[in-house]
Backbone as a chain_set.jsonl record, in Angstrom:
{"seq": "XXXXXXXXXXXXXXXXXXXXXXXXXXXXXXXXXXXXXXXXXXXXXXXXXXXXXXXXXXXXXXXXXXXXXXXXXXXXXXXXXXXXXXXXXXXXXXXXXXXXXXXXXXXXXXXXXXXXXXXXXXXXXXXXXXXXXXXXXXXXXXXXXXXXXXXXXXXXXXXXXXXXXXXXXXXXXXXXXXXXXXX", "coords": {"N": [[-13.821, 142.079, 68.97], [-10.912, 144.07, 70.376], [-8.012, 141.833, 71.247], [-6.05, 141.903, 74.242], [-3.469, 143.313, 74.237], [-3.725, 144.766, 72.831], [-5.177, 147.223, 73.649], [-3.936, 149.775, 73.715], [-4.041, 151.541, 71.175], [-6.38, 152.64, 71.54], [-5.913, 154.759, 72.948], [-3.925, 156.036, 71.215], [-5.744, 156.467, 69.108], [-7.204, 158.29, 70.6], [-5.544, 160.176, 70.869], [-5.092, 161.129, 68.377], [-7.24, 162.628, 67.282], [-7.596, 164.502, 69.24], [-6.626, 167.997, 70.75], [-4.174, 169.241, 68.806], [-0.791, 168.846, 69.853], [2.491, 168.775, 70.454], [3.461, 166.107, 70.307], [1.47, 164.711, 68.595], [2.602, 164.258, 65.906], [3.978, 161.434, 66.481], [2.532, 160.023, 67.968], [0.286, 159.686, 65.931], [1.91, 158.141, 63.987], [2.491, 156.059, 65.269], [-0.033, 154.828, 65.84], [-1.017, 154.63, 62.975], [0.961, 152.372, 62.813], [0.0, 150.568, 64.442], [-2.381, 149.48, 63.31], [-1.919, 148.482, 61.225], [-2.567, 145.586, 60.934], [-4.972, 145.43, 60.152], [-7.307, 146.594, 57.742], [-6.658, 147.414, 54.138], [-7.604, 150.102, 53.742], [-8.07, 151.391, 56.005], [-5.472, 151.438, 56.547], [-4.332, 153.138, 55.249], [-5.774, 155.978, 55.086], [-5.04, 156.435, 57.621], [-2.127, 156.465, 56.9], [-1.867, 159.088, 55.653], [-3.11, 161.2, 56.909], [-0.468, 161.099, 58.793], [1.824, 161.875, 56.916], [0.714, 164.21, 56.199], [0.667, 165.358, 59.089], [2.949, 165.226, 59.521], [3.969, 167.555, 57.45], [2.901, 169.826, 58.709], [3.488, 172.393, 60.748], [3.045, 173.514, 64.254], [1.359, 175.227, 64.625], [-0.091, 175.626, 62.374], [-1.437, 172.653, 62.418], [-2.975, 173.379, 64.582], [-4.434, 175.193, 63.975], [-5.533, 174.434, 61.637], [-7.364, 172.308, 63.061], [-8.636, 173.843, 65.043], [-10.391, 175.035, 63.116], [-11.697, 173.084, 61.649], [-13.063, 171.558, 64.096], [-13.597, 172.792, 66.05], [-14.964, 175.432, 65.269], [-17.379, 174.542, 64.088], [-20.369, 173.557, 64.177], [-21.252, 170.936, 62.558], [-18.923, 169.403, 62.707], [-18.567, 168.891, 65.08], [-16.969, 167.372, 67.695], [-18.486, 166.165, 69.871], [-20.188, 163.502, 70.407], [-22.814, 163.294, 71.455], [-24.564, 165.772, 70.458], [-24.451, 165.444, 68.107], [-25.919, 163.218, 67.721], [-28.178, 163.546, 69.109], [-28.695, 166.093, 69.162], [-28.845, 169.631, 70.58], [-30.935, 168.499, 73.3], [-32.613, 167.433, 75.836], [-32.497, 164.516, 75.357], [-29.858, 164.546, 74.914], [-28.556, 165.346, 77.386], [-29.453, 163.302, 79.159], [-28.142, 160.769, 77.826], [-25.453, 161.846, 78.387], [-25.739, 161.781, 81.222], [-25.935, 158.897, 81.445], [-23.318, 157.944, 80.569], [-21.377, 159.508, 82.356], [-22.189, 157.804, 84.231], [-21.334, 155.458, 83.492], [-18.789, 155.661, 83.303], [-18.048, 156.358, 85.825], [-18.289, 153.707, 87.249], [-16.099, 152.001, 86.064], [-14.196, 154.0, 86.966], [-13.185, 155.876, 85.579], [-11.462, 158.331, 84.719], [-12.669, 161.117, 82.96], [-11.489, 163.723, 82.545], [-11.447, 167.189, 81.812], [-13.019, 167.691, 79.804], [-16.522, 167.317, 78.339], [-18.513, 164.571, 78.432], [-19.292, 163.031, 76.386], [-17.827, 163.841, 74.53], [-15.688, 163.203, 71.96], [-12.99, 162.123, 71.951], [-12.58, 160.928, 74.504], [-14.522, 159.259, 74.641], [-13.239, 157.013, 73.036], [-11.136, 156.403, 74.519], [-12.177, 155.725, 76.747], [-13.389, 153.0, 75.41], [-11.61, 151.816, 75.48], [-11.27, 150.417, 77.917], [-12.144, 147.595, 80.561], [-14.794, 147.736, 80.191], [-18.566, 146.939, 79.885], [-19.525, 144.652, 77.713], [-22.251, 144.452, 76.436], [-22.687, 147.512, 77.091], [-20.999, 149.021, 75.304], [-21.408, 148.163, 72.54], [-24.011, 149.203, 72.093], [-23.172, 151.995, 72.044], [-21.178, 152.57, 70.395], [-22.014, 151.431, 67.676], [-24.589, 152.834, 67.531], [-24.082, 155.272, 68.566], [-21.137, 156.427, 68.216], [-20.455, 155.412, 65.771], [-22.554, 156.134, 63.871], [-22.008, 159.283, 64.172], [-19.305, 159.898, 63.53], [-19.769, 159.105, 60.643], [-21.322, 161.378, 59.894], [-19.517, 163.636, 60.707], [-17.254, 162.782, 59.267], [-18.477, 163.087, 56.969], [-19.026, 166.079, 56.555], [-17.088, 167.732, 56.651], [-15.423, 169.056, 55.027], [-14.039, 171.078, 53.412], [-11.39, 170.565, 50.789], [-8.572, 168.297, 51.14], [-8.56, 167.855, 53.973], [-6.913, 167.223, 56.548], [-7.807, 165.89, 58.459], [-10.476, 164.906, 58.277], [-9.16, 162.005, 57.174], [-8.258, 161.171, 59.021], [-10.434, 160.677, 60.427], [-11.976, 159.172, 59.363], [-10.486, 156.852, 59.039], [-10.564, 156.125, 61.517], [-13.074, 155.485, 61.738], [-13.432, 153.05, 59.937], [-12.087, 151.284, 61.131], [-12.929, 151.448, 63.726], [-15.452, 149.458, 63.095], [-14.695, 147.419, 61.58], [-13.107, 146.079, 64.11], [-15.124, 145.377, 65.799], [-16.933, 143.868, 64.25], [-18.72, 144.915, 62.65], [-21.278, 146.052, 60.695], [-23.709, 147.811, 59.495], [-24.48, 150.426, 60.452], [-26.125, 152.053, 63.177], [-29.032, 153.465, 64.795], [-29.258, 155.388, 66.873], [-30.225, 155.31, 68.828], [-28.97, 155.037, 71.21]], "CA": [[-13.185, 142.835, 70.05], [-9.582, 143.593, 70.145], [-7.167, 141.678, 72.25], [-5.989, 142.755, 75.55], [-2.377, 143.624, 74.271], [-4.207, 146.45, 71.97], [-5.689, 148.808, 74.187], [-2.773, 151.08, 73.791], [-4.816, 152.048, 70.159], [-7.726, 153.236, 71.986], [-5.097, 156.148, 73.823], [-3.669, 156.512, 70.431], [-7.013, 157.271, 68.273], [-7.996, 159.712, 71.054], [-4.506, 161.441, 70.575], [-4.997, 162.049, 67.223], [-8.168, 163.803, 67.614], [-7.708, 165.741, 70.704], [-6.395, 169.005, 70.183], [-2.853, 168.902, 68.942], [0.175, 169.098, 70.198], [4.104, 168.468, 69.915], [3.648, 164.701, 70.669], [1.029, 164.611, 67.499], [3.064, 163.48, 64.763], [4.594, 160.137, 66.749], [1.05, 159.052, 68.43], [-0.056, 159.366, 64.602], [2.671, 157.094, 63.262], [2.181, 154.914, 66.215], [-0.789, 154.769, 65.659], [-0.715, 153.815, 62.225], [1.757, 151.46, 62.866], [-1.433, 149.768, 65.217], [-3.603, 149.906, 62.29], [-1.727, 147.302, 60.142], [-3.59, 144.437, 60.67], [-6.707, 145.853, 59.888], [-7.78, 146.537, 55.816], [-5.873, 148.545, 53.331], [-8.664, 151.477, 53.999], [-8.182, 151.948, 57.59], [-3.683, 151.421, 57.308], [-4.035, 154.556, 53.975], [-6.319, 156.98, 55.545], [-4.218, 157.376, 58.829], [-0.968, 156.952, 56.953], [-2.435, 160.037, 54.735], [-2.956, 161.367, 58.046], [0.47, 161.035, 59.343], [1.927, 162.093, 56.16], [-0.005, 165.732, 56.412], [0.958, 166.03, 60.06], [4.446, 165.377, 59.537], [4.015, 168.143, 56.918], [2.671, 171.414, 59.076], [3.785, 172.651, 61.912], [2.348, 173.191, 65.449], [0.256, 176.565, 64.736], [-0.807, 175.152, 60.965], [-2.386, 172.189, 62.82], [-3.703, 173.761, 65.565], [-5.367, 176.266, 62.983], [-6.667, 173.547, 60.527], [-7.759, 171.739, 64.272], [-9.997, 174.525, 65.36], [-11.795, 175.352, 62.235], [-12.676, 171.587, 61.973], [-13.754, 170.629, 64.696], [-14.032, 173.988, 67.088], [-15.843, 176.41, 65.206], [-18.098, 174.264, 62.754], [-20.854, 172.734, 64.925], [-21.41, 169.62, 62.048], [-18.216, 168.865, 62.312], [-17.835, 169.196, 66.751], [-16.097, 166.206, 68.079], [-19.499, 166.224, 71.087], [-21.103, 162.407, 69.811], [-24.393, 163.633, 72.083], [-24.6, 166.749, 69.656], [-24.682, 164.385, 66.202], [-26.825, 161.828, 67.692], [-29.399, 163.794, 69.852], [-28.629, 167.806, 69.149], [-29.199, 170.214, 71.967], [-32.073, 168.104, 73.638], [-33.052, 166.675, 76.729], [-31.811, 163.438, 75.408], [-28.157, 164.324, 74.91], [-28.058, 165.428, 78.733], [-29.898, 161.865, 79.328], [-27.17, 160.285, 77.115], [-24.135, 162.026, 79.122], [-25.244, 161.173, 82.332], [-25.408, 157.548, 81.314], [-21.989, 157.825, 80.167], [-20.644, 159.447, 83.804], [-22.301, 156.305, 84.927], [-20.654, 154.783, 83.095], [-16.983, 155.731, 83.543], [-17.508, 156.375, 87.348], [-18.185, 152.317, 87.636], [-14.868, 151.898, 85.759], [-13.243, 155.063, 87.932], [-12.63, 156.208, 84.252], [-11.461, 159.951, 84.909], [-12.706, 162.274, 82.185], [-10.362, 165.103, 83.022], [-12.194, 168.655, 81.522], [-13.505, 167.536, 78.561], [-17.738, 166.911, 78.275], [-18.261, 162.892, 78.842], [-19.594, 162.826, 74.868], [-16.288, 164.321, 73.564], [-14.885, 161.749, 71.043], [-11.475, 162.043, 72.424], [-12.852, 160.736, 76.034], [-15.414, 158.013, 74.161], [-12.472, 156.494, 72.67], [-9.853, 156.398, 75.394], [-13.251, 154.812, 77.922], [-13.122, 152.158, 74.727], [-9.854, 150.351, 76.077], [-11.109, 149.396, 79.701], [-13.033, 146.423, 80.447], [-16.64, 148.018, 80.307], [-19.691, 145.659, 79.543], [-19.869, 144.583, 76.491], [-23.78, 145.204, 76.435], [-23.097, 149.06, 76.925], [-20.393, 149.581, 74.462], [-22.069, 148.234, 71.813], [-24.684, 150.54, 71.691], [-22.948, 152.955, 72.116], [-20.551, 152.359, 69.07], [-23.173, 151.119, 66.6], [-25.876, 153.913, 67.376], [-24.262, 156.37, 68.942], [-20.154, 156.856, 67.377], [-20.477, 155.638, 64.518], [-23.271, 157.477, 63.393], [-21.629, 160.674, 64.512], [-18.37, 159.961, 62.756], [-19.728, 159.542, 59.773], [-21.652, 163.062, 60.075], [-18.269, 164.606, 61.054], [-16.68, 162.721, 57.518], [-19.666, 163.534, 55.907], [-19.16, 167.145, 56.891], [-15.991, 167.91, 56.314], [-15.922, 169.932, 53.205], [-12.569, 171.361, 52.796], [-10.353, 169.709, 50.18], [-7.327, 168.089, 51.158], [-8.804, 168.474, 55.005], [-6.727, 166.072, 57.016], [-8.551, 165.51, 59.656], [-11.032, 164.16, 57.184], [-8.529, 160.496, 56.78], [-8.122, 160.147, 60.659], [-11.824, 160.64, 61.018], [-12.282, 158.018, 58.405], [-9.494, 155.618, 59.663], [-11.029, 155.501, 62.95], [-14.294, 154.804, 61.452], [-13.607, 151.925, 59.568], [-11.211, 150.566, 62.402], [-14.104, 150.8, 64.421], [-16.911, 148.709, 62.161], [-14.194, 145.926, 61.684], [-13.092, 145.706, 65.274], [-16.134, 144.941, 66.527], [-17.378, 143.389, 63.303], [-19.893, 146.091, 62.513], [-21.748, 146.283, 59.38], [-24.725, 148.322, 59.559], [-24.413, 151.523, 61.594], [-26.775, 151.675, 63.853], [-30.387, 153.975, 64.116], [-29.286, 156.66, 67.054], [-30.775, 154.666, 70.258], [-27.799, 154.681, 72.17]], "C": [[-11.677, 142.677, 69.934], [-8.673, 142.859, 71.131], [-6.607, 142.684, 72.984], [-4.723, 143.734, 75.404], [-2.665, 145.05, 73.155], [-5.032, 147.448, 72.389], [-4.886, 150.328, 74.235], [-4.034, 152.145, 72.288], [-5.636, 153.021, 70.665], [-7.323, 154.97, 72.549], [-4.732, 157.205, 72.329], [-4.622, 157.294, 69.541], [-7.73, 158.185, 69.008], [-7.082, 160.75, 70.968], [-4.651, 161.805, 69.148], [-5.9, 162.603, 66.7], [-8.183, 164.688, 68.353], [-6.506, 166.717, 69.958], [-4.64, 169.029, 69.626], [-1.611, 169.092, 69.576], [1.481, 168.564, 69.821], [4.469, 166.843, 69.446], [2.685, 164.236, 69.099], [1.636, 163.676, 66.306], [3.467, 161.827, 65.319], [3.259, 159.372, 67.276], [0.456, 159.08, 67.209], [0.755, 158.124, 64.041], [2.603, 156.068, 64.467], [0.912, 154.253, 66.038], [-1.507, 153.808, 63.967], [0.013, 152.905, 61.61], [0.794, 150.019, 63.365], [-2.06, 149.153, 64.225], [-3.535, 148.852, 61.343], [-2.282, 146.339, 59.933], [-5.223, 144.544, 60.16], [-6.745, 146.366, 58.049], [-7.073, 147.689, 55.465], [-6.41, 149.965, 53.574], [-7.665, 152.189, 55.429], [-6.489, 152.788, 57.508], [-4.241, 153.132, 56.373], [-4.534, 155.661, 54.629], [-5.523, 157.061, 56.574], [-2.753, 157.476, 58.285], [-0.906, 158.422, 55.887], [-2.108, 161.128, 55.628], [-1.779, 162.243, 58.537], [1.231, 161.562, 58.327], [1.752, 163.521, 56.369], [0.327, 166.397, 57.675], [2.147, 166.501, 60.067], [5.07, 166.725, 58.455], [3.693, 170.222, 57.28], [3.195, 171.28, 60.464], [2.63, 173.047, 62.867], [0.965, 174.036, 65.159], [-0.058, 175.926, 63.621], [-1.896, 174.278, 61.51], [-4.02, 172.644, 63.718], [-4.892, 174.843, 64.833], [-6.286, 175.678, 62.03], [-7.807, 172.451, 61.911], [-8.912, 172.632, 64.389], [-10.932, 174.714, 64.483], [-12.637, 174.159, 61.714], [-13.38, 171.477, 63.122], [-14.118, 172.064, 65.98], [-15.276, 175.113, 66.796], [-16.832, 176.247, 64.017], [-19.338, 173.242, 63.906], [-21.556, 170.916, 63.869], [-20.775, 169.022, 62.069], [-17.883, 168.8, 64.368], [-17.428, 167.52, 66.514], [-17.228, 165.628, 69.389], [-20.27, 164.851, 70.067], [-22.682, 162.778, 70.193], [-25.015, 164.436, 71.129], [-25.085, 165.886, 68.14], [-25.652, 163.41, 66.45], [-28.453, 162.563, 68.729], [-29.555, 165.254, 69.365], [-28.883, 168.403, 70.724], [-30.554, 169.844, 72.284], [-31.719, 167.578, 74.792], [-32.038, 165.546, 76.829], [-30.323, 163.47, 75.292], [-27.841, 164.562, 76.193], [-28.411, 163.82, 79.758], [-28.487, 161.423, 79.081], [-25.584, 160.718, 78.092], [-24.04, 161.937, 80.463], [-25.499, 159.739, 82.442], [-23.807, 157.087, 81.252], [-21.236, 158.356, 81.3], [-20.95, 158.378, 84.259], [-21.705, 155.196, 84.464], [-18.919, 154.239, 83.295], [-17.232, 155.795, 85.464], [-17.851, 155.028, 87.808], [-17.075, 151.986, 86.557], [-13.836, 152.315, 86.328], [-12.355, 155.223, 87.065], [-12.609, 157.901, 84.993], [-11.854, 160.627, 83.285], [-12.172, 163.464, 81.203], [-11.361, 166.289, 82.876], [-12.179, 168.763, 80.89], [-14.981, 166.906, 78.998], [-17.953, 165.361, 78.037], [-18.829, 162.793, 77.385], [-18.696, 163.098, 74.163], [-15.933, 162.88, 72.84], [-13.73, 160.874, 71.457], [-11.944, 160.944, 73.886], [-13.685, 159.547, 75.534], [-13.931, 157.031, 73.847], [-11.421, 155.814, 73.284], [-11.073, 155.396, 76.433], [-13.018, 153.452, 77.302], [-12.049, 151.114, 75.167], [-10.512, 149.811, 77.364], [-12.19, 148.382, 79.64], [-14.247, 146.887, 80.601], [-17.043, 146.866, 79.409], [-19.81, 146.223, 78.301], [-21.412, 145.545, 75.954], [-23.957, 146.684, 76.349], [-22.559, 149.331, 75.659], [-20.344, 149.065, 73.155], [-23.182, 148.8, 70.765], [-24.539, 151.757, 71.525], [-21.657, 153.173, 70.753], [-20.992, 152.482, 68.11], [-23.883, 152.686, 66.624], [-25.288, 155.205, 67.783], [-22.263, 156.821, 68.02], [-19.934, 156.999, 66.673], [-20.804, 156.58, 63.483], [-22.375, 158.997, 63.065], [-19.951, 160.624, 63.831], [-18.905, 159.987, 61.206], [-20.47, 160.367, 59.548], [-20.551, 163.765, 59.77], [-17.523, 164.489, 59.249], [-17.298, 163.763, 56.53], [-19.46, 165.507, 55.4], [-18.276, 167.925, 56.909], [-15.381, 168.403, 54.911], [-15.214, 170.476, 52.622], [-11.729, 170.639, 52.091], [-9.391, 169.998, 50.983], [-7.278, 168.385, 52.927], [-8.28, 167.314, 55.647], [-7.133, 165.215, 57.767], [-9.888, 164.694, 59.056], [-10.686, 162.373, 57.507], [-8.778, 160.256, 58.307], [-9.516, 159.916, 60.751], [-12.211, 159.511, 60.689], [-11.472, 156.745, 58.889], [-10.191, 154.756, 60.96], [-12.382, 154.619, 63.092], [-14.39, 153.699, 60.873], [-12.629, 151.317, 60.539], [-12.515, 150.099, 63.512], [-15.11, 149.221, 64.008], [-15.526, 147.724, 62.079], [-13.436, 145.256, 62.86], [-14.094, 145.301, 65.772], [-17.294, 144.214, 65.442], [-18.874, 144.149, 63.04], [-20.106, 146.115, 60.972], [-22.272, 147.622, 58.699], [-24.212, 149.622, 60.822], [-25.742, 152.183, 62.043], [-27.855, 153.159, 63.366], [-30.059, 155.657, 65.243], [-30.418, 155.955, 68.403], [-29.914, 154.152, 71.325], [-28.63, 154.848, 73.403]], "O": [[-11.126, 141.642, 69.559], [-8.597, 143.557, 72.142], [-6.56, 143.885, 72.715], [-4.654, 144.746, 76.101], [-1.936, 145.997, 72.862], [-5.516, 148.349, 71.703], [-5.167, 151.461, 74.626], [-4.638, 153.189, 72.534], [-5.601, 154.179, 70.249], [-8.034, 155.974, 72.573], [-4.987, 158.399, 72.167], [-4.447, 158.474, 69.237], [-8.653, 158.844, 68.529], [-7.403, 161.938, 70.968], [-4.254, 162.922, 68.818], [-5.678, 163.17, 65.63], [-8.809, 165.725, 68.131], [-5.756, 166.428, 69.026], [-3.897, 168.686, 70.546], [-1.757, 170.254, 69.954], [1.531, 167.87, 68.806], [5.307, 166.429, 68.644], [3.246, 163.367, 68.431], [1.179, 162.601, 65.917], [3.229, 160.95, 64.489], [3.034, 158.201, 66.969], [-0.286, 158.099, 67.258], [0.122, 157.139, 63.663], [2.781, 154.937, 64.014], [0.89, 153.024, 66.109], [-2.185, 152.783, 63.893], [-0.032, 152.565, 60.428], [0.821, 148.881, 62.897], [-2.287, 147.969, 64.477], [-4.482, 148.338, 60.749], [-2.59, 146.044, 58.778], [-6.191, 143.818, 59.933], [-5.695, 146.271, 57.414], [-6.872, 148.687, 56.157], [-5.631, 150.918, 53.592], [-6.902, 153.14, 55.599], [-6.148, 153.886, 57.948], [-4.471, 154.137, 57.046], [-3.666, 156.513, 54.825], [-5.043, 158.193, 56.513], [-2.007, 158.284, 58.836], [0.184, 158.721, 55.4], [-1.173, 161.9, 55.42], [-1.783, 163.463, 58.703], [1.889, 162.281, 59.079], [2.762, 164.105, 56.76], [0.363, 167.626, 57.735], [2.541, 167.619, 60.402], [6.268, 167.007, 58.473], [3.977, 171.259, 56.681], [3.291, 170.252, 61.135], [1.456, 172.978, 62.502], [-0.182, 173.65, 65.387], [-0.787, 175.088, 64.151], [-3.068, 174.623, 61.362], [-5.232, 172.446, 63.634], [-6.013, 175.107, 65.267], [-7.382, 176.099, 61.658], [-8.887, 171.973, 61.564], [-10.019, 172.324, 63.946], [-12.128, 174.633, 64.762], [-13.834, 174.161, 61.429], [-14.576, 171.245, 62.947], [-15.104, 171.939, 66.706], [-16.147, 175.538, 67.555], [-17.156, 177.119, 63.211], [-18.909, 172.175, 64.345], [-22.155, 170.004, 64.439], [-21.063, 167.891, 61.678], [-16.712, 168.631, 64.705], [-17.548, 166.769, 65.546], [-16.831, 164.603, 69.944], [-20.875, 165.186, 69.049], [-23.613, 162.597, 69.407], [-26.106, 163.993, 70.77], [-26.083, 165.984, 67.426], [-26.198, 162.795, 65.535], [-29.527, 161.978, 68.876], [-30.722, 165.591, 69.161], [-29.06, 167.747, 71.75], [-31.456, 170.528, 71.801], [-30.551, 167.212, 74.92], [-31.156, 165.381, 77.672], [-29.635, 162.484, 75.559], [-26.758, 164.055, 76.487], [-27.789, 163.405, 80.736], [-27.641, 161.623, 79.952], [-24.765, 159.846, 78.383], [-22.973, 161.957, 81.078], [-25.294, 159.256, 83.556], [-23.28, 156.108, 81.782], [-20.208, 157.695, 81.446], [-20.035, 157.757, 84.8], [-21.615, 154.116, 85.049], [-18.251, 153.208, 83.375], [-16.458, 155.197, 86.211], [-17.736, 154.999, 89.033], [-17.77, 151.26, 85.847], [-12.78, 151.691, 86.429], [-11.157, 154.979, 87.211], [-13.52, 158.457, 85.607], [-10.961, 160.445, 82.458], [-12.272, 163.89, 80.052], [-12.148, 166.427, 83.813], [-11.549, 169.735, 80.47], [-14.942, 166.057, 79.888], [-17.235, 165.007, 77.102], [-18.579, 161.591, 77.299], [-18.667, 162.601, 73.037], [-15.975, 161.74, 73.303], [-13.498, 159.666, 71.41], [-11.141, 160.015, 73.984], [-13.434, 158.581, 76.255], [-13.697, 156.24, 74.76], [-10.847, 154.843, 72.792], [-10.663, 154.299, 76.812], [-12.565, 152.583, 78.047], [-11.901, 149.894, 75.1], [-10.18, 148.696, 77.765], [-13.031, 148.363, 78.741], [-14.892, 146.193, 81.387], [-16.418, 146.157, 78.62], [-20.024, 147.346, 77.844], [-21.605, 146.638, 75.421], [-24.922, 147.213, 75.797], [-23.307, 149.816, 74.81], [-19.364, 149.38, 72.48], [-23.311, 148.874, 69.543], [-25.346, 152.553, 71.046], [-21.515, 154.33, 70.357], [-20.676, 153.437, 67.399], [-23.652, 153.536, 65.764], [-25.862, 156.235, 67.431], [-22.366, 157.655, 67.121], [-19.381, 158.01, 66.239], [-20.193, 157.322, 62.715], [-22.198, 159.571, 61.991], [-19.505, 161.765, 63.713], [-18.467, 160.902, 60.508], [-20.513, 160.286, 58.321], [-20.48, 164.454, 58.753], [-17.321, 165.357, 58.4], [-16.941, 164.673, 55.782], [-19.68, 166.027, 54.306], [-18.609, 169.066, 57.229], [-14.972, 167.76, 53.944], [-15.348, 170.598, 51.404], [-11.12, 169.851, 52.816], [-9.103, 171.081, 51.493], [-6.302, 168.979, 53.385], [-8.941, 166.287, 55.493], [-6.898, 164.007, 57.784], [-10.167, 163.678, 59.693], [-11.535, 161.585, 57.923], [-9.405, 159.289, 58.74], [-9.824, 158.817, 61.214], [-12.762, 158.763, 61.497], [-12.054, 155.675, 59.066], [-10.322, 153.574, 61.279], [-12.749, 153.718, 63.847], [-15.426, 153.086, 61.13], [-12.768, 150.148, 60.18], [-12.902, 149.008, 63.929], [-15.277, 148.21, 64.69], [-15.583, 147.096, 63.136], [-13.112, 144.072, 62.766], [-13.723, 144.447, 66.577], [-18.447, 144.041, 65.837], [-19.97, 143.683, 63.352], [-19.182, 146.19, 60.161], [-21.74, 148.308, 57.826], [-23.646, 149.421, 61.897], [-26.387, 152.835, 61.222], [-27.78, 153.785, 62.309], [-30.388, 156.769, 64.83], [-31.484, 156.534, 68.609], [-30.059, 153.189, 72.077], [-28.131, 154.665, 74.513]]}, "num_chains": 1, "name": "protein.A"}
């Protein structure tokens, strides 16, 4: 688990998934500024990242943004979607997860409580261990590496962050094995 003085990360790795904007390039390099202590993998892939952002402008991103992750459903950013599909159990699964944040008095905002961006940012507050375990292992992980997996465009940047975050994850919380999808 990370110390208390690194929850800022958790804000940062949901800014550099969520949709982009102006602020983009500096919560990237902040971000992989965070990142240093953690394995050569994790620092390269986001400074790859940061590198590529600092390289297109607002509409380039926002254009390589949607066709990743908006209009490719293997690649959505929805963890419920990669780990359950449109079933029963992913509406199970997301109202665990309001129950979750509304005993934190985690706000949301107007994004679906499975969004990545919104998993990630819940990640920083003191929730029980016991939940966010399972829900890492079986249910993020997983679904990140889908999204990697799935990602099929050379030279697709969004690709490294995806990847950054994923091995940031598995050695923050000393994760090996990624889990079975029993979140």
């Amino acid at each position: 688990m990370l110390p208390e003085e690194n929850k800022q990360i958790w804000q940062l790795l949901s800014d550099v998934l969520d949709y982009p904007n102006a602020s983009l390039p500096e919560s990237a390099r902040k971000c992989a500024q965070m990142l240093e202590g953690f394995s050569l993998d994790t620092v390269r892939a986001m400074q790859s990242f940061v590198t590529f952002v600092r390289t297109q402008n607002i509409a380039q991103l926002e254009e390589v943004y949607t066709q990743t992750f908006e209009f490719n459903p293997a690649t959505t950013l929805y963890i419920g979607y990669h780990v359950f599909g449109e079933t029963p159990k992913r509406s199970r699964f997301m109202n665990r997860l309001k129950e979750a944040y509304l005993s934190q008095q985690f706000s949301i905002g107007g994004e679906l409580p499975d969004h990545l961006c919104v998993l990630l940012r819940f990640l920083g507050t003191p929730a029980d261990l016991e939940f966010m375990m399972p829900l890492i292992q079986d249910g993020i992980l997983p679904a990140l590496e889908k999204i990697e997996n799935n990602i099929s465009e050379k030279g697709n940047c969004y690709a490294e962050a995806v990847n950054s975050i994923r091995l940031f994850l598995k050695e923050a919380y000393g994760l090996k094995k990624v889990g079975d999808g029993h979140v």
